[in-house]
N, C-alpha and C positions, 0 to 999 in steps of 0.2 A: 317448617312448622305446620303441624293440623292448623286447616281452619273450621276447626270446630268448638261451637263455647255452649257448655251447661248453665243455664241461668235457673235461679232459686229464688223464687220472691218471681216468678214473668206476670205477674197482675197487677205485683203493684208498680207506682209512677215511672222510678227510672229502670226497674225489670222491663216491664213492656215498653219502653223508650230504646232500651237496650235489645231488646227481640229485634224490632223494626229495623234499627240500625246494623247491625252485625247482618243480620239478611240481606238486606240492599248492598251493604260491603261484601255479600259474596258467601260468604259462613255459613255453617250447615248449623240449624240453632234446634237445639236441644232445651225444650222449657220444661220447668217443674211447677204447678201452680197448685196452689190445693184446692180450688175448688174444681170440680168436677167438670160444671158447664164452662169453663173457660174458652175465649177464643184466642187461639192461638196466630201468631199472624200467619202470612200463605208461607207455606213450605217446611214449618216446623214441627217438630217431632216431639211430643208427648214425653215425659220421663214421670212415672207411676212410684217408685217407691218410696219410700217415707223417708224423712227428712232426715230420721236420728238412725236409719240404716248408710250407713257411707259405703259399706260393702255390694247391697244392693244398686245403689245409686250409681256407682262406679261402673257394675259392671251393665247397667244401661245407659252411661254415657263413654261406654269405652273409644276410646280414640280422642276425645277432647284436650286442647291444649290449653284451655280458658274456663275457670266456675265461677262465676260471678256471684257472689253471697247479696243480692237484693232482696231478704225475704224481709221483715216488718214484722213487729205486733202493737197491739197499742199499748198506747203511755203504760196504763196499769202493771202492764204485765211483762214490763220491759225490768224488772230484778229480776226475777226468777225465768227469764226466756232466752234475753238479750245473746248477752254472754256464751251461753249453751250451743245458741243457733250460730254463731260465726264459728264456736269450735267443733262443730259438727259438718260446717261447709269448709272449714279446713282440713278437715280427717277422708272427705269425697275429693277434694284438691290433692291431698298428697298420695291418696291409693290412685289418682291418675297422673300424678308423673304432672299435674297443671299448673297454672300460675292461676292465685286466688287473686280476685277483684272486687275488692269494698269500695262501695260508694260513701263517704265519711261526709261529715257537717262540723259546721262551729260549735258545737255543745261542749267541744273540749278545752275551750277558753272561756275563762271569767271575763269579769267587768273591773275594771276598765280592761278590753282588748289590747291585744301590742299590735304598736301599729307600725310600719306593714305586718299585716298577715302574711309571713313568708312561712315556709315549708317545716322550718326550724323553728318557730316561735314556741318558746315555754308553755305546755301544758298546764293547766292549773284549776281545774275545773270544781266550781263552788258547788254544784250540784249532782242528785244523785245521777241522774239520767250519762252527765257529764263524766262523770266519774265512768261511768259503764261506758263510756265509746271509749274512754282512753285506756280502759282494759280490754276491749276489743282489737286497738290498736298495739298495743301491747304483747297481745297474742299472736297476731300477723309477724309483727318482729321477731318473735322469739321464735315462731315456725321458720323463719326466713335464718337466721343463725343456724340450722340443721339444713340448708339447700332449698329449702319450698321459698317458690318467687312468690314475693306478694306487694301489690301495689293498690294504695289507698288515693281514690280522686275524690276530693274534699272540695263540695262548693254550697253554697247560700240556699236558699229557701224555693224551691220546685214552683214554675209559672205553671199553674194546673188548670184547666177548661173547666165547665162544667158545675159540677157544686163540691167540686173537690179541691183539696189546699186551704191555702191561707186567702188566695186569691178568689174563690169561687166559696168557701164557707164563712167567710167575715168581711171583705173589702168589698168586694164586687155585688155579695148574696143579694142585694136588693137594686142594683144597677136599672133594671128593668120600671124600677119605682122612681128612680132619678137621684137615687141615693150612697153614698160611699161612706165606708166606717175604716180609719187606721187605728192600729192595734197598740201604738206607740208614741213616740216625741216625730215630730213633723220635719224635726230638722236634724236627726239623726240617719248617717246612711245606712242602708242595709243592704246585703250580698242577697242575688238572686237569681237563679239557672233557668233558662231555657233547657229545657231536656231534651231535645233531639239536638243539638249543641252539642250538649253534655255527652249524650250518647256515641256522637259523632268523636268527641275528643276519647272515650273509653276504646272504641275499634282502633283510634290511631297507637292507643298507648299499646294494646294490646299485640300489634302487630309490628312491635319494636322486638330487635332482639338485642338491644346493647343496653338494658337497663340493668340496674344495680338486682340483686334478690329481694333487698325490702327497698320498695321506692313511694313514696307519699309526692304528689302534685295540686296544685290548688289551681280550681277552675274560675276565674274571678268574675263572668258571666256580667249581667246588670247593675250596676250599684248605685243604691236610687236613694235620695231622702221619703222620709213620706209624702210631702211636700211634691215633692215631684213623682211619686208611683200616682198619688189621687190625680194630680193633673192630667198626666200620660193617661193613666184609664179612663175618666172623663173627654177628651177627645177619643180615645178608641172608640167608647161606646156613643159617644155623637156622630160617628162615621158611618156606623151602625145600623142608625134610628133609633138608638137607645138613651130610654131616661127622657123624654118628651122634651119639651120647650122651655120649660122653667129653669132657671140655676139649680146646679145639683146642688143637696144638702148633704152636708162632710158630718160626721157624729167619730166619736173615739168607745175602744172599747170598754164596758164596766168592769176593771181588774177587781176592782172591791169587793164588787157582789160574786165574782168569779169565786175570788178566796175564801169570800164567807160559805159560796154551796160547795168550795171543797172540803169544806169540813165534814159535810155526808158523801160529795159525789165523787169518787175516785180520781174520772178522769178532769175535772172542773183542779183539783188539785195537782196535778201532774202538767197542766196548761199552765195554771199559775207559776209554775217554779220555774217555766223558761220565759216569762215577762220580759224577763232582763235585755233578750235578745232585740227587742224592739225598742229598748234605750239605749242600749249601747251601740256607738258608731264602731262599724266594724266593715274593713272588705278586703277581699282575697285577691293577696299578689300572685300575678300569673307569669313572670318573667322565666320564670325556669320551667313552662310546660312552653311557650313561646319561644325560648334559646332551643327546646327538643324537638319541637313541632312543627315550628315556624309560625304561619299564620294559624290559628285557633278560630275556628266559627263563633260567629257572634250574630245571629238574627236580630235585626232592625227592632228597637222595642215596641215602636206603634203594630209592628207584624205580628209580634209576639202576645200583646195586646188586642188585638182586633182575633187573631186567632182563641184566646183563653174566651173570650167572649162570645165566640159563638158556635162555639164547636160541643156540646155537653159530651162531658168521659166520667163514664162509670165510677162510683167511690172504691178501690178494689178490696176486696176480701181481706 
């Protein structure tokens, strides 16, 4: 097998997670980024042509046996984008002869979730956003019925640095002030990825040759109540120096006032419709990437923690 992988989306969280890792595993990495100034990690190579050219793309990633579809837009623009862009990194996937690699989330389960979260769980998604990954996933299968491999690795919500995420633009954002806000119920669990983890389990899938042509794996990473993420990051950032002397003070998000400015503000209304996520108890069974894998990485959460806090990453493009 080539070891070479075209990544699409290398700026945003698990593209550039993904660059880092495949490199360090050895792989010749081929990034596509749209912006311009991007840095690319050391030793990768540039890929210029447009995203809705799969002919051009191809034939600048000729030799690849890997395209990883991480590109991203935001909420708004995820009807009229979404969709388009995974069947446009499939059409670059099949003129190379490659296995496509989606990075997938829980949007495609409603509330109540089935619980375990195994590989197989019923689809059934109340929302719009939901609706479009499972036409995402949809499409991978149906590519995969004509010979194109495709393998979707589905995990929980990105531990991001910086002021980026969930973790760096709502939980953490005032850390520095001695302050934490959760988004949700305190005693609901939530699924949550360490990405160089994650990216580490994407080189291993990748470098299998005995999987199925469409194969779906759940990365079950962190699974924390709120209750215990506010904890855990209140010691992180005490280890720190962070957040002074005094008891932190815990605040909850205002979904209300969220829903009322989504009635002008696009994206304030596209945050609201995935609320749910942070009341419903949800986490991903990993027994059948761990029967393939063996042991799966799992970084220490105070590490993971102490890392997101004091490292600042870019918000990407």
């Amino acid at each position: 097998m080539s070891k070479q992988v075209l990544i699409l989306g290398s700026q945003g969280h698990f593209g550039a997670a993904a660059a880092a890792a495949f490199s360090q595993a050895g792989w010749r990495v081929l990034c596509h980024a749209r912006r311009p100034d991007a840095v690319l990690p050391a030793g990768a190579r540039r890929v210029e042509a447009p995203l809705n050219d799969a002919d051009a793309l191809a034939r600048q990633a000729d030799g690849s046996a890997l395209v990883i579809h991480a590109v991203n837009v935001p909420y708004p623009r995820w009807a009229r984008e979404a969709l388009p862009l995974a069947q446009q990194a499939t059409a670059v996937a099949g003129r190379l002869g490659a296995t496509l690699m989606l990075p997938g989330n829980v949007y495609n389960y409603s509330a109540p979730m089935p619980s375990p979260l195994v590989e197989a769980a019923v689809q059934a998604p109340h929302t719009a956003k939901g609706a479009i990954r499972v036409a995402i996933e949809q499409h991978l299968q149906e590519r995969s019925q004509v010979g194109q491999r495709c393998i979707v690795l589905r995990a929980g919500d990105f531990f991001v640095g910086g002021t980026s995420g969930w973790l760096g633009q709502a939980i953490a954002k005032s850390v520095e002030e001695g302050k934490l806000v959760y988004p949700g119920r305190l005693d609901a669990p939530h699924a949550w990825a360490h990405l160089p983890d994650l990216a580490r389990v994407a080189v291993a899938l990748a470098e299998r040759s005995d999987l199925p042509t469409f194969a779906r794996f759940h990365f079950a990473g962190h699974t924390l109540t709120g209750q215990q993420l506010l904890d855990a990051t209140e010691q992180a950032a005490r280890s720190l120096g962070l957040g002074g002397a005094a008891p932190f003070k815990r605040g909850s998000m205002p979904w209300g006032l969220i829903r009322t400015l989504g009635l002008v503000v696009p994206m304030y209304r596209e945050l609201a419709e995935m609320a749910y996520l942070w009341d419903t108890p949800h986490a991903l069974d990993d027994r059948a990437l761990k029967r393939l894998l063996g042991d799966v990485p799992q970084t220490p959460l105070a590490t993971v923690l102490q890392n997101c806090l004091r490292r600042p990453v870019p918000v990407p493009a």
